[in-house]
N, C-alpha and C positions, 0 to 999 in steps of 0.2 A: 467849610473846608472841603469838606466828600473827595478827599483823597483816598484810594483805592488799597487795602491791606490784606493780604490773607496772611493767616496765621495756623500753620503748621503744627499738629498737637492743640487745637484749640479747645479743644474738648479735655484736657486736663486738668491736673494741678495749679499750674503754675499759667499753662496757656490761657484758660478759662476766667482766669483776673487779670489777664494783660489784655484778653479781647472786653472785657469790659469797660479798662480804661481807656483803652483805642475808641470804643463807639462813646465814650463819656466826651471823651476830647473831640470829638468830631469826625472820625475817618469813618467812611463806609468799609464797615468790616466784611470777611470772607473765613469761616472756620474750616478747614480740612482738619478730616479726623476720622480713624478709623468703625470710630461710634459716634452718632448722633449726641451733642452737648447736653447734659441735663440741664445746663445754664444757660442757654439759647436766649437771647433777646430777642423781640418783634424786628428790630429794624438790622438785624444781623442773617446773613446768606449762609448754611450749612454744605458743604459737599464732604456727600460722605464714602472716602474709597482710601486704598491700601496706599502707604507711603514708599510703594514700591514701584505704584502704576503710572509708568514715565510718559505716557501720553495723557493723563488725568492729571498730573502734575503740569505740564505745559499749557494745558488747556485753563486750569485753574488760576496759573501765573499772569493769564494774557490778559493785558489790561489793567494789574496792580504797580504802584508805585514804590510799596516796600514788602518785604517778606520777613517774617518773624518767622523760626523755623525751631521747634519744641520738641517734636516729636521722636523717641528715642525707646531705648530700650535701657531704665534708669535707675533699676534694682540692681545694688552690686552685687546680688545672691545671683538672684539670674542670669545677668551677663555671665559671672563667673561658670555658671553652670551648661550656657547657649553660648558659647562662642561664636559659630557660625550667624548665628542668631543675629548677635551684635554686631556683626561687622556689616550683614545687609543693611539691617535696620540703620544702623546710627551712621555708618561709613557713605554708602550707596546712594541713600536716600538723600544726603547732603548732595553729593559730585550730583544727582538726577536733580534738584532743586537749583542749584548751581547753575547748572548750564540752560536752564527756564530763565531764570534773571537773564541770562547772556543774552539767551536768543530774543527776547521780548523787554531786553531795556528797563530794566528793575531799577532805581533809584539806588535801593540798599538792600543789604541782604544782612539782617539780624541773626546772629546763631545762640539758642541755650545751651552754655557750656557748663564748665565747674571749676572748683577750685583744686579738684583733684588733679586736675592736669598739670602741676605744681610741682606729685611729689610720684612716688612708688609703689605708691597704696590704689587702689580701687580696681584692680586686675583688669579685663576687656573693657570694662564702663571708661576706665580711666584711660586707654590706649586710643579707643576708637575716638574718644573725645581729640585727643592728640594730637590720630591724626586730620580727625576733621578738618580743624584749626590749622595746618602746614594745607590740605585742601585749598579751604579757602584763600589763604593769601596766598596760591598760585594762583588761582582765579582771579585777585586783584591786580598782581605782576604780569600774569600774560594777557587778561582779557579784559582790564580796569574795572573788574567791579565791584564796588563800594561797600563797604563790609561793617559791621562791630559784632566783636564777639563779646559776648555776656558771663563770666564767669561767675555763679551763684556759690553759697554758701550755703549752709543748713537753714532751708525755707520750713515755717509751720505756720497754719492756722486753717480756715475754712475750706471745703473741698480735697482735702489729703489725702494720697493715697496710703492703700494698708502699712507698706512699708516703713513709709514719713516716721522716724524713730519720736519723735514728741504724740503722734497719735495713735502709737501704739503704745507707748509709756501709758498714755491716759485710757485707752478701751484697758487695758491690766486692772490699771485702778479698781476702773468703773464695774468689772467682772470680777476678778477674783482679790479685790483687797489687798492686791502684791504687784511688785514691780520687779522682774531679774533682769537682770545686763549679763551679757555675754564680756569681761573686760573687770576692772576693776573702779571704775567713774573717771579716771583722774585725766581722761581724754578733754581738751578744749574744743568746745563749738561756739562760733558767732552766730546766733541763729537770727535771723533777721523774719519778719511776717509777710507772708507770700503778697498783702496789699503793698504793704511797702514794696517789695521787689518787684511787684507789676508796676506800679506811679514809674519808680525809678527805669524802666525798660521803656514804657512809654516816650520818657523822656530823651533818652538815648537816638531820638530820631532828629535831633535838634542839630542840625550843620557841624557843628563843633566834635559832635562823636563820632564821626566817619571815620572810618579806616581805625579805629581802635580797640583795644584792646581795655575791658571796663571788667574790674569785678563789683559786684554788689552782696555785699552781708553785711552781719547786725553790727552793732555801735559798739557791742562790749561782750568781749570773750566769756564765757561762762564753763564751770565744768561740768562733767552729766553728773558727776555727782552733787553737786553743788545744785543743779536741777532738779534731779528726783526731789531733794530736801524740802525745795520751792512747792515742789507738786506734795508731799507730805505736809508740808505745813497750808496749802490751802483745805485737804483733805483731813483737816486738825490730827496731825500725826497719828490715822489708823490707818495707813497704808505700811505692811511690809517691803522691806526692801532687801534683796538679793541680789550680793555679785555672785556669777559662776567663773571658774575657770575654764578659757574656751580661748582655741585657735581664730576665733571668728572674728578679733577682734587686729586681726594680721592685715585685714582686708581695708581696715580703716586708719588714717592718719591717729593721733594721741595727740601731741601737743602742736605742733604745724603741718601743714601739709607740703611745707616748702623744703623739696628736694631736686627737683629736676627745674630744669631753668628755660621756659617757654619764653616767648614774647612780654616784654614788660606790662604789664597793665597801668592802669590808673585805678585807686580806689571811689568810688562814688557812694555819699551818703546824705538823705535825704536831712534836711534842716526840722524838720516835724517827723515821728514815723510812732509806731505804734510799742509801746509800754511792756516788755513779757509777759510782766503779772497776769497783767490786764488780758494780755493776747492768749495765752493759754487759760483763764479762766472763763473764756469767752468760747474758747474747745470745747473745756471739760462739756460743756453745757449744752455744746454743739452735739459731741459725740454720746454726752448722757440721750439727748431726745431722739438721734436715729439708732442707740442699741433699744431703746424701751420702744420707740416703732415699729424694730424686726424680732423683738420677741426676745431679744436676747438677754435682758436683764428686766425684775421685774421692779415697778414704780416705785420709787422710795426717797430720802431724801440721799444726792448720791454722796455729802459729805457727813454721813455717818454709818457706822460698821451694824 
């Protein structure tokens, strides 16, 4: 194949298992990223610069066939707290990505969005998302070019950042034998596993997704309370569980996130995908051996008190 991709944010969460599937599948990948990938492959190209820097983005673009574009600012805490922040990063860095496709003939241009774009919840994270997406499809309408936006849902599993509410549910565990929520649980989340949402983005390059509008999450609604439970009973119910009372919980959709009315999507869900159980148990284990690596917890078995 050795079609030409750079991927935008590759060096993250979510980017860092869609550039794996990219080089599995065949594409000569390209990671831009403002840090060097812990997950770098031998046959994978690293440029490592700011997603700000509009001549290293043009330069990086020349010569790729699609663009996968990750790179945000994706903590609603932060956004909320950096406004200016997020409108460079997440706003900016699109239109300078954008007009690289233009000038150098991109095939497509992939964007990580959200489901929050939906509703009234997720403060800057969810606006700038917004207006990205009204962006880009001026960018289709005046200057043809070929788009799908990606709208994810609650991603967990390997590689997570601090935030990732499932991996920080389990460092609690695994530390202090408690889990509090800001909220009272009874919030719905499809959480779907980051491999799965990379296979499925991957896939997204296939003729038929062009110019669309795709969400991708889990197969079955869950509540967090309903989760913790999961996470207590793999923990043979010694884990504490605590709701607090907190405005924090303002910032996030509860049962839909469906209130503002974007561009229709299509749902996309893969025919094989990976098991919760299974997928957070395969965390705990993950995130037991890099706390007992930094020192942070000391060796023991981590499913008892």
């Amino acid at each position: 194949m050795n079609e030409r991709v750079v991927v935008f944010g590759g060096s993250g969460f979510l980017g860092s298992h869609v550039s794996d599937y990219l080089t599995d599948s065949g594409y000569s990948v390209l990671i831009y990223d403002l840090n060097k990938s812990k997950y770098l492959k031998q046959n994978q190209e690293m440029v490592i610069g700011d997603i700000l820097d509009k001549e290293l983005i043009q330069s990086t673009i020349k010569g790729c066939k699609y663009v996968f574009h990750f790179a945000a600012v994706a903590d609603i805490k932060e956004a909320q707290e950096n406004p200016v922040k997020t409108v460079e990063v997440n706003i900016l860095s699109t239109a300078y990505i954008l007009d690289a496709c233009r000038k150098h003939n991109v095939s497509r241009f992939l964007f990580g969005s959200t489901i929050y774009v939906y509703s009234n919840y997720g403060s800057f994270y969810r606006s700038s998302k917004q207006a990205c997406e009204l962006i880009i499809e001026n960018y289709h309408d005046i200057y043809n070019i070929d788009y799908t936006i990606l709208r994810y849902g609650s991603l967990y599993g390997p590689r997570a950042n601090k935030f990732n509410l499932i991996n920080k549910v389990i460092t609690q565990a695994l530390k202090d034998k408690k889990i509090t929520r800001e909220g009272n649980g009874q919030e719905l989340r499809e959480y779907i596993h980051v491999k799965d949402a990379a296979k499925a983005s991957v896939k997204m390059l296939d003729d038929g997704y062009s110019n669309s509008n795709i969400m991708i999450t889990g197969i079955q609604a869950m509540r967090i309370r309903d989760f913790f439970v999961m996470v207590n009973e793999i923990f043979e119910n010694k884990i504490e569980i605590e709701y607090l009372d907190s405005k924090e919980l303002d910032k996030h959709y509860n049962i839909t996130p469906y209130t503002f009315k974007p561009k229709v999507a299509t749902r996309y869900q893969l025919k094989n995908y990976h098991d919760l159980g299974q997928g957070v148990l395969d965390q705990i284990h993950e995130i037991y051996e890099n706390l007992l690596a930094n020192g942070e917890i000391e060796k023991s078995n981590p499913f008892t008190k």
